[in-house]
C-alpha positions as CSV (number, residue, x, y, z in Angstrom):
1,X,9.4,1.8,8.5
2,X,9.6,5.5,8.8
3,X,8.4,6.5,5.0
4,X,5.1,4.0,5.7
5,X,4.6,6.1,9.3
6,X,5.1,9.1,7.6
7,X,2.6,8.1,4.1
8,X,-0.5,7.4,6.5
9,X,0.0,10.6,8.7
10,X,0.1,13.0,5.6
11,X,-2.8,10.8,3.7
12,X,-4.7,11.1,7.0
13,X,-4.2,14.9,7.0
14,X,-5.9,14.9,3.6
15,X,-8.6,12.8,5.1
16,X,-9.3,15.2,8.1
17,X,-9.3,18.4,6.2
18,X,-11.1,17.4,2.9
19,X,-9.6,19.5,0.7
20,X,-8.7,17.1,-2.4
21,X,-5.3,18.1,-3.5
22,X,-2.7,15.6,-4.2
23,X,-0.8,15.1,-0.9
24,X,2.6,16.2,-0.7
25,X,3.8,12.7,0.2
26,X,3.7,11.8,-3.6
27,X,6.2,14.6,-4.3
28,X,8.3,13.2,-1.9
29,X,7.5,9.3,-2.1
30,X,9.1,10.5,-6.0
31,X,12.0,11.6,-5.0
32,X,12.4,8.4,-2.6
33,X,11.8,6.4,-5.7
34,X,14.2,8.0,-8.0
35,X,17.1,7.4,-5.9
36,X,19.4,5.0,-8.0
37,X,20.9,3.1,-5.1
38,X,18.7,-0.3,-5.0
39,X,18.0,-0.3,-8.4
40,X,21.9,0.1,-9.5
41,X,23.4,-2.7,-7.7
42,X,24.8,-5.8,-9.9
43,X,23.4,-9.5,-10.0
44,X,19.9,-8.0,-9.6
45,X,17.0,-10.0,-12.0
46,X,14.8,-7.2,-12.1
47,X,14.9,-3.0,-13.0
48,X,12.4,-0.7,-12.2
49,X,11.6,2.5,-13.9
50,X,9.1,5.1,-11.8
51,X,5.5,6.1,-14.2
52,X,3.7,9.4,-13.8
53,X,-0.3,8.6,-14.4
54,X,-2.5,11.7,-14.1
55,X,-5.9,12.3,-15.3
56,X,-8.4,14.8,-14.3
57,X,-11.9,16.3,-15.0
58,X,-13.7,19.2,-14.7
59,X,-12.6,22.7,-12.2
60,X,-9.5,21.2,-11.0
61,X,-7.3,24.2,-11.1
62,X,-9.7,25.7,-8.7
63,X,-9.5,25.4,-5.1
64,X,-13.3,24.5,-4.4
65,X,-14.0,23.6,-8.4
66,X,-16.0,20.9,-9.0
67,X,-13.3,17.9,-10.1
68,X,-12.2,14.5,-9.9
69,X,-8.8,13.2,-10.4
70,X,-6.5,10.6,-10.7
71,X,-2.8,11.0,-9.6
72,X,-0.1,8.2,-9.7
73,X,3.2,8.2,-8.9
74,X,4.3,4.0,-9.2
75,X,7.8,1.6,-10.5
76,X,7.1,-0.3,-13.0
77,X,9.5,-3.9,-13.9
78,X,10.9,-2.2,-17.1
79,X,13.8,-5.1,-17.4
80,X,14.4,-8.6,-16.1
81,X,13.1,-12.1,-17.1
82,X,9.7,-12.1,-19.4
83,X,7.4,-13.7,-17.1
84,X,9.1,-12.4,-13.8
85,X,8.5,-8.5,-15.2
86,X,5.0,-9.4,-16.1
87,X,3.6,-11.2,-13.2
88,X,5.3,-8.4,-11.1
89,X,3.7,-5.9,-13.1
90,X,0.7,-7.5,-13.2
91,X,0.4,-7.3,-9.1
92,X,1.1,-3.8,-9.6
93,X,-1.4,-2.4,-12.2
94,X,-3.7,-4.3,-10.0
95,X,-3.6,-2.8,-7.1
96,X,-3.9,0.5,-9.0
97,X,-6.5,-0.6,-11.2
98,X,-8.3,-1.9,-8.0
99,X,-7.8,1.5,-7.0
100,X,-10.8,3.1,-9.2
101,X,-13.0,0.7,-9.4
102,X,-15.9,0.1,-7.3
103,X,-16.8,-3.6,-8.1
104,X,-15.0,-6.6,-9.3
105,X,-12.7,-6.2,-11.8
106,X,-11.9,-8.8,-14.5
107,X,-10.1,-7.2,-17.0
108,X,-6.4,-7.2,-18.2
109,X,-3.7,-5.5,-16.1
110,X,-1.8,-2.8,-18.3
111,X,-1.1,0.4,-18.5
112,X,-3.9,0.9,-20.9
113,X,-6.4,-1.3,-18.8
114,X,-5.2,1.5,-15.8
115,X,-6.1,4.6,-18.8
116,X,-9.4,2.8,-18.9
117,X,-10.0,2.3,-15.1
118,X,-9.4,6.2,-14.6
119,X,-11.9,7.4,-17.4
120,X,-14.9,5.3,-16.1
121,X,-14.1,6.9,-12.7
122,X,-13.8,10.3,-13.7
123,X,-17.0,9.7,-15.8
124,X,-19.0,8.5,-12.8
125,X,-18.0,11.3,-10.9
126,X,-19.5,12.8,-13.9
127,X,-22.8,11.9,-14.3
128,X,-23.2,12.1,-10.5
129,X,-22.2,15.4,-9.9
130,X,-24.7,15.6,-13.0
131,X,-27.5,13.6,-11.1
132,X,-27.1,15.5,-8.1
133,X,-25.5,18.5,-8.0
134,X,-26.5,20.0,-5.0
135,X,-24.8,17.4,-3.0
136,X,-21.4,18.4,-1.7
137,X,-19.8,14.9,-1.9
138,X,-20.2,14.7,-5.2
139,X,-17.9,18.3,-5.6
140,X,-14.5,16.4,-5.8
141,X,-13.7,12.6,-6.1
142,X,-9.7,11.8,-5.8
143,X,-7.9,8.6,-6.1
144,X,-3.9,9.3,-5.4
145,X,-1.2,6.6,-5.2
146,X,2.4,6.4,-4.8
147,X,4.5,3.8,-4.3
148,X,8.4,3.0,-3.0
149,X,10.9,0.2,-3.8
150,X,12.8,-1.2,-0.1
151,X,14.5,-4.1,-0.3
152,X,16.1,-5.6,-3.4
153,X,18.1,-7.9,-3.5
154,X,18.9,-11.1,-6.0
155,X,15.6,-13.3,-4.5
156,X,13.5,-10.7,-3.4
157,X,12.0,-7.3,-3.8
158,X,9.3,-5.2,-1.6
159,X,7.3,-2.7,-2.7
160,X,5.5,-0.5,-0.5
161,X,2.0,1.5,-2.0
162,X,0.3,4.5,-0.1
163,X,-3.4,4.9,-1.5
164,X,-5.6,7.8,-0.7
165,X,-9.5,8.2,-2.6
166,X,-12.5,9.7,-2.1
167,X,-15.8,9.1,-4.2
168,X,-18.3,10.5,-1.9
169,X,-19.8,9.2,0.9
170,X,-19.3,10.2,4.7
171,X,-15.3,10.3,4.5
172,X,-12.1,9.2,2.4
173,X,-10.5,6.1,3.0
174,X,-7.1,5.8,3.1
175,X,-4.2,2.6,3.5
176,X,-0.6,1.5,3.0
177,X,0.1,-2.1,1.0
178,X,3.0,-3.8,0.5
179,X,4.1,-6.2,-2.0
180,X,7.3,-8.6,-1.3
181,X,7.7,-10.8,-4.7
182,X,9.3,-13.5,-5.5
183,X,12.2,-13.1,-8.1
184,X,12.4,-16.7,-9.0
185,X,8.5,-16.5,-10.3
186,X,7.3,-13.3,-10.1
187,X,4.7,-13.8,-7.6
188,X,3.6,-12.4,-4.2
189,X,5.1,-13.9,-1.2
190,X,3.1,-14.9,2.1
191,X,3.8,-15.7,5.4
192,X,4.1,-19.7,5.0
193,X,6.7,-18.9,2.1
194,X,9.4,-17.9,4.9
195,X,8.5,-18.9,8.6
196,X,9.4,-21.8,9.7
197,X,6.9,-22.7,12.6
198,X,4.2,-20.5,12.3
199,X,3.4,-20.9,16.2
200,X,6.6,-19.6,17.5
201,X,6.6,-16.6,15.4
202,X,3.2,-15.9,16.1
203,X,3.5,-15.9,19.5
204,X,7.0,-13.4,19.3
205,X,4.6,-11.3,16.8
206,X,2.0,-10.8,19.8
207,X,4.5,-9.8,22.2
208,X,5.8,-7.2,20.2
209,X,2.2,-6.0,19.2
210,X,1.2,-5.6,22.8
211,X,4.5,-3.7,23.4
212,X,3.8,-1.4,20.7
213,X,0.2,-0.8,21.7
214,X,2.1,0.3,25.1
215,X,-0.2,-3.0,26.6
216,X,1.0,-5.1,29.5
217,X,2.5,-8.8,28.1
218,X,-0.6,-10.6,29.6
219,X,-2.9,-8.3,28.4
220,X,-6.0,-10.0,26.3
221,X,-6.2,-8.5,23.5
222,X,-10.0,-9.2,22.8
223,X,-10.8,-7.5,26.0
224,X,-8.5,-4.5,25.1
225,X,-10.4,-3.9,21.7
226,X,-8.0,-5.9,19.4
227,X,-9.1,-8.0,16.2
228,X,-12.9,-7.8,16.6
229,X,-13.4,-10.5,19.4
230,X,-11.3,-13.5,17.7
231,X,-7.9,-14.4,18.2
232,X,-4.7,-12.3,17.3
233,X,-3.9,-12.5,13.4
234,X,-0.5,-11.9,11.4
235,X,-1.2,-8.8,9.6
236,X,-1.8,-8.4,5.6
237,X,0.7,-6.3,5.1
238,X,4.7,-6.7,5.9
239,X,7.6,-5.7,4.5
240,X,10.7,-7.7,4.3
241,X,14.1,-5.4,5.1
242,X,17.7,-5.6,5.7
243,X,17.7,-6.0,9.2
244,X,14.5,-7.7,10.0
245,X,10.8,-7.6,9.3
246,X,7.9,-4.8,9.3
247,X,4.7,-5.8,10.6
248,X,1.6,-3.1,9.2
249,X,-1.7,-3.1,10.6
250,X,-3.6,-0.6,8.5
251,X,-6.6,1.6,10.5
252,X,-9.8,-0.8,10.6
253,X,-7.9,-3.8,10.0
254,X,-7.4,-4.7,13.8
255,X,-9.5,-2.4,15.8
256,X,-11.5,0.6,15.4
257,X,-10.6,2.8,12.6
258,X,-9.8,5.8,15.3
259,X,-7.4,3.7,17.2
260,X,-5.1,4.4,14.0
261,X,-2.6,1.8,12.5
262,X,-0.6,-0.5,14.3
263,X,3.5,-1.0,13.3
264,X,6.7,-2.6,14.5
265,X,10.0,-4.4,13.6
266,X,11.2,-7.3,14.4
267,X,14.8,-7.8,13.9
268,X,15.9,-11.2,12.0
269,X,18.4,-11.5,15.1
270,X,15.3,-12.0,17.5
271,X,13.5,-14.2,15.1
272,X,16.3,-16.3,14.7
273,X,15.4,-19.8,13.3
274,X,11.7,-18.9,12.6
275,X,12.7,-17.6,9.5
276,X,14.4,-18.7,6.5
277,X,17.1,-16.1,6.1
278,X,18.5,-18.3,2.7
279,X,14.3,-17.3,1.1
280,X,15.5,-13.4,1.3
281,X,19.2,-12.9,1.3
């Protein structure tokens, strides 16, 4: 998926150069998400409206001000079945909320609960730029999201979310998720909920991972620095599309984190039978 490409390279610009300003991928990942032409069709369950969240503390109109902020740029169910909207919405406010905090959260997922997840971590950026002033990591925290809806049609709907943040520490951090739901119930689809023999589509997967990491087709993937000496994995993240499916291995998730991310399509015309086209379409 070019837009997810295109999200990591621009949040990894922000990473290399340190300078905390909202990326311009958010301006741009807006625009993408304004664009009335999945979220006009008929027979759809589900409408989404896009939600502007910004909050922000201290010298942030400054170029090297002391600051933290919190920009978010996200769709939002806004009409469709009661408990479809919410459990959707739910999965989205918490992966934002998730967003700022640094331990387990257990609260409500809202739009308040998010208002109150961005004060406490613009108020710990507080008291430790207090507690340490001196220290340069403490000069600017950032958390910035945005997020896209692909594919939507009457069973299914992906949403793709870019997350940058930086709270200190040696560098930011800095990944792509994407959540495919179920329109029926409202929840998060996996793997097992479409693939229908999980060996066979594993071993296509692999193929086309080696191919994209430019590695012969008997390479050993262990032995070429692949998923930390065990066997090759599905990835976490995958997008369900028109034509096929998108496989995302976000930086760290497979290999070292400067190896980068690792990406490819398969088309539902090569996966043929080992998927169930009728789960989607």
């Amino acid at each position: 998926m070019e837009y997810t490409k295109f999200l990591l390279k621009e949040l990894d610009k922000v990473r290399n150069s340190l300078i905390f300003i909202v990326p311009i991928f958010l301006a741009i990942g807006c625009n993408r998400l304004k664009s009335p032409k999945l979220q006009s069709e008929k027979g759809l369950k589900v409408r989404f409206e896009i939600k502007n969240f910004q909050e922000k503390l201290g010298d942030c109109d400054e170029v090297e001000g002391d600051c933290a902020q919190v920009d978010m740029v996200y769709p939002i169910v806004n009409d469709g079945v009661p408990g479809v909207r919410q459990a959707i919405n739910d999965s989205i406010y918490s992966f934002l909320i998730q967003s700022l905090v640094f331990e387990g959260y257990e609260g409500s997922f809202s739009e308040e609960s998010l208002g109150v997840a961005a004060s406490n971590f613009l108020q710990e950026w507080q008291a430790a730029n207090k507690a340490e002033p001196d220290d340069e990591s403490n000069a600017g925290w950032e958390v910035s999201v945005t997020g896209e809806v692909g594919l939507h049609t009457s069973k299914v709907v992906s949403i793709t979310m870019g997350s940058y943040s930086y709270a200190g520490g040696a560098h930011p951090n800095s990944y792509v998720s994407v959540l495919n739901f179920d329109l029926k119930s409202g929840k998060t689809l996996s793997w097992d909920d479409f693939i229908t023999d999980q060996k066979a589509f594993e071993k296509l997967a692999e193929k086309a991972f080696k191919k994209a990491r430019e590695l012969p087709s008997n390479a050993d993937l262990v032995e070429e620095g692949f998923f930390w000496g065990e066997h090759f994995e599905l990835p976490s993240n995958f997008e369900l599309q028109q034509d096929g499916i998108y496989f995302w291995y976000n930086p760290f998730e497979v290999a070292a984190y400067a190896v980068g991310p690792t990406d490819f399509t398969i088309s539902y015309a090569d996966l043929g039978k080992l998927v169930n086209k009728d789960r989607i379409f």
